[in-house]
N, C-alpha and C positions, 0 to 999 in steps of 0.2 A: 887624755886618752879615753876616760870613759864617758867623757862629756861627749866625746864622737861617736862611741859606742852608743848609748842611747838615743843618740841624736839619729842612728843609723836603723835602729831597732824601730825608733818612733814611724820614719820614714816608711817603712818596710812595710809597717801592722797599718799605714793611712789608707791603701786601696784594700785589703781585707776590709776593715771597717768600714769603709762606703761602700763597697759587696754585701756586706751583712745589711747595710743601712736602705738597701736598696728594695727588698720586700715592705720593709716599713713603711716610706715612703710609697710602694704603689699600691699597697693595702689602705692606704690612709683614703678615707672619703670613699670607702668599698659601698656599693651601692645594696641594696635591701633584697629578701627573694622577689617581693612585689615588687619592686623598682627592675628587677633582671628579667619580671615575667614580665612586664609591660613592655619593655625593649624583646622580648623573644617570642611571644606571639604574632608583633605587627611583621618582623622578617621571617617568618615562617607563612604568617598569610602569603606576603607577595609571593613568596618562592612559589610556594603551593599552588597559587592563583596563575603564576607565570606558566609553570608545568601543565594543570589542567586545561587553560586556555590551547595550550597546543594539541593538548589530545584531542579536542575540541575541533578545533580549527583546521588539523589534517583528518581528523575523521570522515568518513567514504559512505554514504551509504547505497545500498542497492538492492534494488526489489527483486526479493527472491520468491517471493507469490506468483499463482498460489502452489502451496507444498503437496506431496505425493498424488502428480498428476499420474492415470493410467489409459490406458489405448486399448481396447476388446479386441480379440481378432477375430476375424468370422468361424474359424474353423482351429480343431486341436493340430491335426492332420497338415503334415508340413510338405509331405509330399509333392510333387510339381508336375503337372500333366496335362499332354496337348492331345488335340484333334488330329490323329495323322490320318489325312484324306489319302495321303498318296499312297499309301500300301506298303514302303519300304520300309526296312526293320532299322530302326534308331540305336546307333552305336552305343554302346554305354561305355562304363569305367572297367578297363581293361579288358576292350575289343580287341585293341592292337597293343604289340610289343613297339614299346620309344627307344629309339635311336637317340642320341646326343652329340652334339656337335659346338664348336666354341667360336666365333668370330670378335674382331675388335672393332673398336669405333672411335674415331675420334670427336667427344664433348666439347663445344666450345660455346663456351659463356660470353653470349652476347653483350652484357654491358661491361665487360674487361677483356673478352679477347683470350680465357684463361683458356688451357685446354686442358683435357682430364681424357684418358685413354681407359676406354671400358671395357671390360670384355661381358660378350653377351652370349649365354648358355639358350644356347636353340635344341627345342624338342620336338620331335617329330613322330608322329605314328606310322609305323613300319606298314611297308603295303597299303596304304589306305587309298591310294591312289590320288589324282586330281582334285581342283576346286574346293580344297578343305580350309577351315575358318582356322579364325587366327585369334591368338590372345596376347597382350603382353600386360605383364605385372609391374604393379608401382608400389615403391617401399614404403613402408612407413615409419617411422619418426627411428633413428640411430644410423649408423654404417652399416647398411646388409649389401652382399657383394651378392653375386649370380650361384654361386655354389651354396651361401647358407641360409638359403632364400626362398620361400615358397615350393623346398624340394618336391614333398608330396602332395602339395593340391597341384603343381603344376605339370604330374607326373600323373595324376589323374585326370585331369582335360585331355593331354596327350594322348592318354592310351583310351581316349572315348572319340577321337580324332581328329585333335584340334593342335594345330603347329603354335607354339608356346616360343616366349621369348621372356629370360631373366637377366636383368643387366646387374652389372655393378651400381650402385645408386649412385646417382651425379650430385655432389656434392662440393666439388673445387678449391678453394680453401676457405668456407662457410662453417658453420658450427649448427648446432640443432637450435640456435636463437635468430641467426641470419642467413637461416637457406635463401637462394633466390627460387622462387616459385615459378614461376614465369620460364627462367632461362631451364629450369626443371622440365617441364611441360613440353618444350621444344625438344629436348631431348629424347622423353618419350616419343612424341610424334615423329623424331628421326629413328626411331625402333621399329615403331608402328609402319613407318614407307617403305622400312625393308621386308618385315613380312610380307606385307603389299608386293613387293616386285619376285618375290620366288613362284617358279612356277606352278607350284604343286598347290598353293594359297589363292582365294579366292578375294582377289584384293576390294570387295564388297562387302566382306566379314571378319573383319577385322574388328577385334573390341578391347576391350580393359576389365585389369581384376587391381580394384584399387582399394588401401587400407586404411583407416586412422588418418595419420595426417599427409595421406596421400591425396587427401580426397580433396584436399585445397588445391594441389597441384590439378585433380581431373578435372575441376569447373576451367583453368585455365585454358588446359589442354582442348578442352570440349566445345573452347569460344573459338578457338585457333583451326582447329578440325572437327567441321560437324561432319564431315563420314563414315567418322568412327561406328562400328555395327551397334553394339552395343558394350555394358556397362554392371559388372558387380562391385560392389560398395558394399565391404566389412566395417561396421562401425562406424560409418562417416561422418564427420563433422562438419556440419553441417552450418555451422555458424563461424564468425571471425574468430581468430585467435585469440582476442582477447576476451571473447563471450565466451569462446568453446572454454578456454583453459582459466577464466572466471568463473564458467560454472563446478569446471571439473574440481579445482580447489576446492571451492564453499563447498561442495558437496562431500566430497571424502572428508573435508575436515571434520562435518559431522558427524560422519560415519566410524571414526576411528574413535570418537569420543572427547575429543578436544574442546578446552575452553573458549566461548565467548571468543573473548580477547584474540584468543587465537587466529580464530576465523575471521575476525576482523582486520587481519595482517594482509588476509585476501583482497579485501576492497580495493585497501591501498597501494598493494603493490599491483593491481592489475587498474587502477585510475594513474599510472606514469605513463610520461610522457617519453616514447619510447626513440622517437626517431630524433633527440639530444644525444643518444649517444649510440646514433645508427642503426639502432633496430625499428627496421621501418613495416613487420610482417603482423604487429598486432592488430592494424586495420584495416585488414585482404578485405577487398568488393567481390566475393566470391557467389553471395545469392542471386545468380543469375538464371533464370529460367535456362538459358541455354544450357547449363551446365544437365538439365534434367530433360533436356530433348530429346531421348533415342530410350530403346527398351532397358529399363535399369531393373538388375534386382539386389534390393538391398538387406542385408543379415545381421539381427543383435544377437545379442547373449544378456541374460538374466542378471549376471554375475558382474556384466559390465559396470564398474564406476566411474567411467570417464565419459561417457556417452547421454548427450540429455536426446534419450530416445522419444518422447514421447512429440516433443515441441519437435524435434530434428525429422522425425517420419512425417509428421503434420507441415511442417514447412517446404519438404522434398516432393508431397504431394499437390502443396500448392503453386510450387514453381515449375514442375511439370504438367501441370494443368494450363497454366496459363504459357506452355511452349506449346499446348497441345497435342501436350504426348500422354494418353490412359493406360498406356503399359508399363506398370511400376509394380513390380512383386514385392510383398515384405515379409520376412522370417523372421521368426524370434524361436532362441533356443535357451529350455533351460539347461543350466550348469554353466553356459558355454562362458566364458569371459570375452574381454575386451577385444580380443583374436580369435573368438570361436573356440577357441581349446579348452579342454576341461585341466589345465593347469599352467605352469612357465612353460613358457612355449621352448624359450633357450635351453630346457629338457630333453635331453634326447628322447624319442619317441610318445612325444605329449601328443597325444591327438587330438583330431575334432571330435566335437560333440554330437549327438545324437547320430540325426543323418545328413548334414549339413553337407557333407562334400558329395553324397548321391544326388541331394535338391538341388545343387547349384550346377553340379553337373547336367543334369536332367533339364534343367531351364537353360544353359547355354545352348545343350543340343537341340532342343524345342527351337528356341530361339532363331539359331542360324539358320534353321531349315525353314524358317519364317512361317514355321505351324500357327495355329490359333491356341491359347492357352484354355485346358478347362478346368483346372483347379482353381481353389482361392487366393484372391491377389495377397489374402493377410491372413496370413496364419500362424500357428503355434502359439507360445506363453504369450500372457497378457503382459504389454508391455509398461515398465513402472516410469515414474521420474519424481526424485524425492522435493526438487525444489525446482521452479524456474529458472530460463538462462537470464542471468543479470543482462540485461540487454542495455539496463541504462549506464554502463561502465565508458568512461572514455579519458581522453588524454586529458590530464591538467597538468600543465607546463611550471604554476604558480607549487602546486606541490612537488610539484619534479625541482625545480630548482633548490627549494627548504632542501628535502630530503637528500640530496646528496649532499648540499651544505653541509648541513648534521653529521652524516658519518662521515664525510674525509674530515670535517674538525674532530670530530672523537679520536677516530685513529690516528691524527697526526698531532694532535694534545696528548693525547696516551704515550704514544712515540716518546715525544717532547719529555714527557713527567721520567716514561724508563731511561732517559738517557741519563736525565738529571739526579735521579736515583739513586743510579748505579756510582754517579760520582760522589755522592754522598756516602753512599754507602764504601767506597775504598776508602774515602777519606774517613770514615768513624774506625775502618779497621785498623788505618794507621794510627789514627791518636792509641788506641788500645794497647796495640802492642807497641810502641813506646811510652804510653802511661801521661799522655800529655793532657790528660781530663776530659771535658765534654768538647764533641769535634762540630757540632750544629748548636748549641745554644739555645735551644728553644723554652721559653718562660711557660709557664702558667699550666701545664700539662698540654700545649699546642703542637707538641710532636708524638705525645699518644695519641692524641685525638686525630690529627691527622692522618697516622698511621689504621688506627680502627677503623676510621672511616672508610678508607683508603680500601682497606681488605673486604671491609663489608659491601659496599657498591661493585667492585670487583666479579667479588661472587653472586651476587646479584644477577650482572651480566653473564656470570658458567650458566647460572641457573634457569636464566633467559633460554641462553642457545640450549642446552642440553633440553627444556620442556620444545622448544621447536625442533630441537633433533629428531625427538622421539617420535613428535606429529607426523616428521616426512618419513620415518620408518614404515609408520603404521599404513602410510597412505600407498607406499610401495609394495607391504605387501599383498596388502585388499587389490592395487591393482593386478598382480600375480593370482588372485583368484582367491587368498586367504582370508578370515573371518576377523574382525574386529574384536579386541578381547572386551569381557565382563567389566573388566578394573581398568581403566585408561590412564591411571598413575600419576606419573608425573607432568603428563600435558594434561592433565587435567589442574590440579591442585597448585603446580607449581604458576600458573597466573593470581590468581588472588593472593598466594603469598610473597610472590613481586612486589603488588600492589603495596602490601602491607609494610614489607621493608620496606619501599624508597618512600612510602610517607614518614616511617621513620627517621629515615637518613635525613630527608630533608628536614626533619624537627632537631636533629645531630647540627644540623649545620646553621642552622638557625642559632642553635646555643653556642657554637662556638666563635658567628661571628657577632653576635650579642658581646659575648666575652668581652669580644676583639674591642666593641665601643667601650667596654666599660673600664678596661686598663686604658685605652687610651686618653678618654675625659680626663682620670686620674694623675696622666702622665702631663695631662693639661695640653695636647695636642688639637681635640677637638671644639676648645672655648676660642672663645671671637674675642678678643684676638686671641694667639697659642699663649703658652706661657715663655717667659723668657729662655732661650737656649733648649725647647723643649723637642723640639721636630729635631735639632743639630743633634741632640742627646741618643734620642730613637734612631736614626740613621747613621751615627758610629758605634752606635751597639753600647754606649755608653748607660742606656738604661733605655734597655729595649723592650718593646711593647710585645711581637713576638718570637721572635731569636735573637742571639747579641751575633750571629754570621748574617754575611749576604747570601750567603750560597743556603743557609737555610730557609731562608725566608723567600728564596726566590722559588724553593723546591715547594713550599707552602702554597705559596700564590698558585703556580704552575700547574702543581696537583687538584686545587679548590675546582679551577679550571677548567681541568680534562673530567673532573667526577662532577661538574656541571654539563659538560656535554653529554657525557653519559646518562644522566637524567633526562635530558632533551631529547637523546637518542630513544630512550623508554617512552617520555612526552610523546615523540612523533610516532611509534605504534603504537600509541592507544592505551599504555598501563594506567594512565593517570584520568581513565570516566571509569567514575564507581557507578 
C-alpha cells in the first residue's frame, strides 16, 4: 500500500518537476547583451528602413512658389460708375418695393434620368414696368434651398429693378464630392429660359450671381449659353478642384499653425486617383476663355482663405482677353471673407462688408443699360496670396491603389486583433473566477510586451487623429472669418512626437522579436537541422517558445500584425522623413 502511495505521489511531482525544469532548460545557452544587441539592431534597421522607405516613396511634392504673391489695384475707391449719355435716372437699391412669388420645376439629370422637383423663389420689382433685366443665383458649395439663400443681395437687385430667381440647389442624390456640374449648369439655364419668357424681362439681360464653387458650374453653363448678359463671381475658383482645394488646404494649414508633417497630408491626399472610386470632379476642364466672354465682375475679401486671389484674377483676365472680352471689374474688400460678409454668414443678420452690395449693384445696373464704365476696372485692398496654386498636382493611381491597401488592412487587422481579444479576454476571466491558473500562457514576459506595445501604438494613432482633428477645426474657423491662435498646440507639437514614439515602438519591437530568435535557437528550433522533437515540443505547448495556448499565440501574431499596419498607415503619411 504504500509502495502505491509513493509510487503515486512520485507520478504526480514528475510534470511539476519538468515545469520547473523547463526555465532551466530555455535559459541554458542564454545569449550575451552584445550577442541580443547584434541580433536587435540589424531588425530594427530593416523595420526602420522598411517604414522610412514608404514615407519616402508615397511622398508628394508640389511647388508652392513663389510665396506671398500680391495684385496693386489702381485705385482705394471701390465705387462703380458709368457714363450715362442718355439722361435717365439709374434705379438704385430700393427704388422699388419686390413682390415674391414661388414656382416649381422639374430637374432632371441628364446622365440618370433622376428628377428633383425645385421650387424657385421669383422676385420682382413692383411697378417697375417692361424690359427689366434679369438675374438668377447659383449656390455654392452645401444644400441651400431658395428660401435661405441669397435672401438680401437678391432682394437688393430686386428692388433696384431687376427680376431675380432663387432655386433650390440641384443636387439629386450627389454629395458635396460627386455633384454633377454639367447636369447643374443645365438646370441653371432651364431658370435662366424662364426669366427669358416673362413678359415684364428683357430676355437680352439675363445674367448670373455665381459663388465659390458655383463658379465651376458657370464656366459650364457659359459654354452651353453664350447669351447669357452678364456675370458676378464672388470668390471664384478659378482653377480645377483639385488645384483650387490643393491650394486652399496648403494654405490654411499654414495659416492655422500646423506641422510640416501635417501639410504634407495635403500633397497626398490631393495626388489620389479619384475617379477609382467615382469621384470623377477633381479634374473639371473648366479654364475656358468662354467661361469669361461677357461683362464679368468679380469680388474678394481680404479675409478670404480659400481663394488664390492673386493667380485666380490674373488668370480670369487672361482668359477673357483671349475671348476678347475688356470688360472685367475687380473688387477687393477689406474684412470681407470668403462670402463677402464680415462674419458666419449662417448668422443671422451677418452682413456684407464695406459697400459691396451698392458696387455690385451699381455695376449690374450700369451694365444692363449697356452704359460705358468710368471707374476703375481694379479696385480696393491690395490683393494677397500667401503661396501658389500647386498646379503640378495630379492623379497617381500607383499611390491610390497602396493607400487604400494600407487602411482597409489596418482597419480590418484591427477588427481582426478586437475580436480576438475579446476572446481572450472572456476566456482569462473565466479561468479567474474558477481559479484554473494562467488562461494564455505566454513565456518570457511576451504577453506584457505585447500588451504595452499594443496600448502604446494605439494611442499613437488618438494622437495622430486628435493633432489632425484640431488642424480641421482651426481651418474652419479662419474660414468663418476667425484668427489663427498664438500657440497652435497640439497640431503643432504633436507630429514630432509621433515621430518619436513610433521610432520607439519600432526599436520595442525589434527587441521583442530578437527575443523571439533567441528562445527559440535555445529551444533548438532554429539550427539546421531543428533539434530532435524540438518544433513537436513548441507546437503542443509542451515547451513553448511563446505561449503554451494556441489562441495566445495566435492573438500575438494577429496583433504584431495590425500594429505593423498601423506603422505603415503612419509610413504612408509621411511620420517617418525626419
Amino acid at each position: 500500500m504504500n509502495d502505491v502511495s509513493n509510487q503515486e505521489e512520485q507520478t504526480a511531482a514528475r510534470p511539476a518537476q519538468q515545469e520547473r525544469q523547463i526555465p532551466q532548460r530555455q535559459t541554458s545557452g542564454a545569449w550575451s547583451r552584445v550577442h541580443r544587441l547584434a541580433v536587435n539592431v540589424p531588425i530594427f534597421i530593416i523595420l526602420l528602413g522598411i517604414l522610412v522607405g514608404v514615407s519616402h516613396i508615397t511622398a508628394v511634392s508640389a511647388n508652392i512658389q513663389p510665396t506671398g504673391q500680391t495684385m496693386s489695384m489702381l485705385s482705394s475707391d471701390t465705387s462703380v460708375t458709368f457714363d450715362n449719355t442718355t439722361g435717365a435716372t439709374l434705379p438704385k437699391q430700393n427704388t422699388y418695393k419686390v413682390t415674391k412669388r414661388y414656382i416649381t420645376i422639374n430637374a432632371k439629370r441628364p446622365s440618370t434620368g433622376e428628377i428633383q422637383k425645385i421650387r424657385v423663389l421669383i422676385r420682382e420689382p413692383e411697378g417697375a414696368g417692361g424690359n427689366r433685366p434679369g438675374v438668377v443665383f447659383m449656390h455654392g458649395a452645401g444644400y441651400g434651398t431658395c428660401d435661405n439663400s441669397f435672401g438680401d443681395v437678391a432682394y437688393a437687385l430686386s428692388s433696384a429693378g431687376f427680376v431675380t430667381a432663387v432655386i433650390d440647389k440641384p443636387v439629386w442624390s450627389t454629395n458635396d464630392i460627386t455633384r454633377d456640374y454639367p447636369a447643374s449648369a443645365k438646370i441653371y439655364d432651364q431658370t435662366i429660359n424662364y426669366l427669358r419668357s416673362l413678359d415684364q424681362v428683357d430676355a437680352g439681360k439675363v445674367g448670373i450671381y455665381a459663388t465659390s464653387e458655383s463658379t465651376w458650374i458657370s464656366s459650364y453653363l457659359l459654354q452651353q449659353d453664350p447669351k447669357i448678359a452678364f456675370q458676378v463671381l464672388l470668390s471664384p475658383m478659378v482653377f480645377s478642384p483639385r488645384q483650387s482645394l490643393g491650394f486652399l488646404a496648403s494654405q490654411d494649414f499654414t495659416l492655422v499653425g500646423a506641422h510640416d508633417g501635417y501639410q504634407s497630408i495635403v500633397r497626398r491626399v490631393f495626388d489620389m486617383d479619384g475617379t477609382m472610386f467615382g469621384l470623377k470632379n477633381f479634374d473639371l476642364d473648366i479654364e475656358k476663355p468662354a467661361a469669361y466672354s461677357i461683362p464679368t465682375f468679380v469680388a474678394y475679401g481680404s479675409k478670404d482663405v480659400m481663394t488664390a486671389q492673386v493667380e485666380g484674377a490674373r488668370k480670369i483676365l487672361d482668359l477673357a482677353h483671349q475671348a476678347g472680352n475688356w470688360d472685367v471689374t475687380i473688387r477687393s474688400y477689406p474684412v470681407a471673407n470668403h462670402v463677402l460678409r464680415l462674419g458666419n454668414e449662417a448668422d443671422a443678420g451677418t452682413g456684407f462688408a464695406d459697400d459691396y452690395v451698392k458696387d455690385m449693384v451699381a455695376w449690374t445696373v450700369g451694365t444692363a443699360a449697356g452704359l460705358k464704365q468710368t471707374s476703375e476696372r481694379a479696385a480696393g485692398s491690395t490683393l494677397y496670396q500667401s503661396i501658389a496654386v500647386p498646379k503640378d498636382l495630379h492623379a497617381d493611381r500607383g499611390l491610390t491603389v497602396y493607400g487604400a491597401w494600407v487602411h482597409i488592412a489596418m482597419l480590418v487587422t484591427l477588427l481582426l486583433t478586437m475580436v480576438i481579444a475579446l476572446v481572450a479576454l472572456v476566456k482569462k476571466l473565466v479561468f479567474i473566477i474558477r481559479r484554473k491558473g494562467p488562461a494564455l500562457g505566454f513565456t518570457y514576459g511576451f504577453g506584457g510586451a505585447l500588451l504595452s506595445l499594443t496600448i502604446t501604438t494605439l494611442a499613437t494613432l488618438l494622437l495622430f487623429g486628435g493633432g489632425f482633428g484640431q488642424v480641421v477645426m482651426g481651418i474652419v474657423l479662419l474660414a468663418w472669418g476667425g484668427a489663427p491662435t498664438d500657440d497652435p498646440g497640439m497640431m503643432y507639437w504633436s507630429w514630432p512626437v509621433i515621430q518619436v514614439v513610433c521610432t520607439l515602438v519600432v526599436w520595442a519591437w525589434s527587441r521583442v522579436f530578437a527575443r523571439l530568435i533567441e528562445v527559440a535557437q535555445t529551444r533548438g528550433i532554429v539550427r539546421i537541422p531543428p533539434s530532435k522533437g524540438a518544433i513537436d515540443n513548441v507546437v503542443s505547448g509542451r515547451e513553448p517558445v511563446l505561449a503554451s495556448t494556441r489562441l495566445a499565440r495566435v492573438l500575438f501574431w494577429v496583433t504584431a500584425f495590425a500594429m505593423f499596419h498601423v506603422l505603415l498607415f503612419f509610413a504612408f503619411w509621411g511620420l517617418f522623413i525626419y
